[in-house]
C-alpha positions as CSV (number, residue, x, y, z in Angstrom):
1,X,88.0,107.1,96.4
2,X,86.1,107.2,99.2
3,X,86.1,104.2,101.1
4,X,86.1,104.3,105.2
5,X,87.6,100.5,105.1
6,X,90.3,101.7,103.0
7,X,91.1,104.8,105.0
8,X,90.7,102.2,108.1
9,X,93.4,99.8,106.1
10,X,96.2,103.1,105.3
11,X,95.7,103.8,109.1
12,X,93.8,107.3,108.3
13,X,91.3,106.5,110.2
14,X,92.5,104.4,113.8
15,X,90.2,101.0,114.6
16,X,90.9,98.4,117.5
17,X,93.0,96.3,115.2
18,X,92.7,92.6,116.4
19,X,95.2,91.3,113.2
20,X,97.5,92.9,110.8
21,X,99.1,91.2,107.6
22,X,100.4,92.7,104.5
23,X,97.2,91.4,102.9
24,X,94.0,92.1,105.5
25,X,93.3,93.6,109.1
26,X,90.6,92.9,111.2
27,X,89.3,94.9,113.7
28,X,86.6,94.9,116.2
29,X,82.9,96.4,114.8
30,X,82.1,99.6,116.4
31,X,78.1,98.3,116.6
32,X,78.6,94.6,117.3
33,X,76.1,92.0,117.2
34,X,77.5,89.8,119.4
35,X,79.4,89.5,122.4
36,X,82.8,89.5,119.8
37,X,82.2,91.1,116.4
38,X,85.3,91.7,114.4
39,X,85.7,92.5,110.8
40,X,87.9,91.6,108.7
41,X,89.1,93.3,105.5
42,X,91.4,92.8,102.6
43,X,94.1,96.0,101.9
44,X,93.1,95.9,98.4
45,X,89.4,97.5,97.2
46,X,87.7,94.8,96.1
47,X,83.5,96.3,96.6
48,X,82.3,93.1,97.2
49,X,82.2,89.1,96.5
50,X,81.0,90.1,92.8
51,X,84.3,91.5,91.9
52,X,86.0,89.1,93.1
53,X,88.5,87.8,90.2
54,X,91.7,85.3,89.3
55,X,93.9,88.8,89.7
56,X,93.0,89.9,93.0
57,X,92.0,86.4,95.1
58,X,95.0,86.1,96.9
59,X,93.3,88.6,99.1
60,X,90.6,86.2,99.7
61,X,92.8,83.7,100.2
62,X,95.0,85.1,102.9
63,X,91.8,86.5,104.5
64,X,90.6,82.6,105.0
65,X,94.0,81.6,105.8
66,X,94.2,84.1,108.3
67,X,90.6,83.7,110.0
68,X,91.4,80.8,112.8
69,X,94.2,82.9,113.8
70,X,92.1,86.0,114.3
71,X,89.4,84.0,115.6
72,X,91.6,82.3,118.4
73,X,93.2,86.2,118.9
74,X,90.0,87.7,119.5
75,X,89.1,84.9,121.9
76,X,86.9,83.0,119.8
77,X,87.5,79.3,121.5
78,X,83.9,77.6,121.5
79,X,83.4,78.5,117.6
80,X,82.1,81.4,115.6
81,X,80.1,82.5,112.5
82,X,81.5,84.5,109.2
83,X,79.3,86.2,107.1
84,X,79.7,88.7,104.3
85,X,77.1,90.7,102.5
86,X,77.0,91.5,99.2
87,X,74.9,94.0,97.4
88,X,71.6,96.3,98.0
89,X,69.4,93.4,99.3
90,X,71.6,91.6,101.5
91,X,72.2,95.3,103.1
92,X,75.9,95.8,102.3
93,X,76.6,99.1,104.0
94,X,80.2,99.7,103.2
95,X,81.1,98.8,99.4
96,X,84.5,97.0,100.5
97,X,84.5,93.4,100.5
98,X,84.5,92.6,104.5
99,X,83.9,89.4,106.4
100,X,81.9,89.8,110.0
101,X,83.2,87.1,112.4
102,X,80.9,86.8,115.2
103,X,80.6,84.6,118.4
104,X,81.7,84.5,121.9
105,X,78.0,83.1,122.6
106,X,75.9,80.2,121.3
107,X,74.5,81.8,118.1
108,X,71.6,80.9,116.6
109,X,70.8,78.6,113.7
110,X,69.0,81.7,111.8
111,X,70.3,85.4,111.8
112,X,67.9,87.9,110.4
């Protein structure tokens, strides 16, 4: 396989890691969109929310579980948006479920 997130989550490839567990790791987007743009991913290839089943989410799980912390690590204090693409039209560009959490400015109601 040939997945850049999973290379990212084995440590083949380095990122600025903001948050480690034994079931995601978020690190900071190397384009951001805001002011603090992390991404956070699960260690298990899931390609997107479509494949997300009963057998693998826990990863999902622990992902949400795990946001405030990440959020409030990242300095995330006045609130912040998460958003996940999934699929050709809502321009997924990596096929590995990810969560962009974005803030660290007053956001707009609309993105896009």
């Amino acid at each position: 396989m040939d997945c850049i997130f999973c290379k990212i989550a084995e440590g083949v490839i380095p990122s600025n890691k903001v948050y480690e567990d034994e079931y995601c790791l978020a690190f900071h987007d190397i384009n951001p969109q805001t002011p603090i743009h992390v991404l956070v991913i699960p260690k298990a290839h899931i390609v997107s929310a479509d494949e997300v089943t009963v057998e693998n989410s826990a990863f999902v799980t622990k992902i949400f579980e795990a946001i405030p912390t990440i959020a409030k690590q990242a300095g995330l204090v006045g609130g912040y948006r998460i958003i996940s693409n999934c699929g050709e039209d809502a321009c997924q560009s990596v096929k590995h479920l990810h969560f962009h959490l974005m803030g660290g400015k007053k956001l707009p109601e609309q993105m896009g």
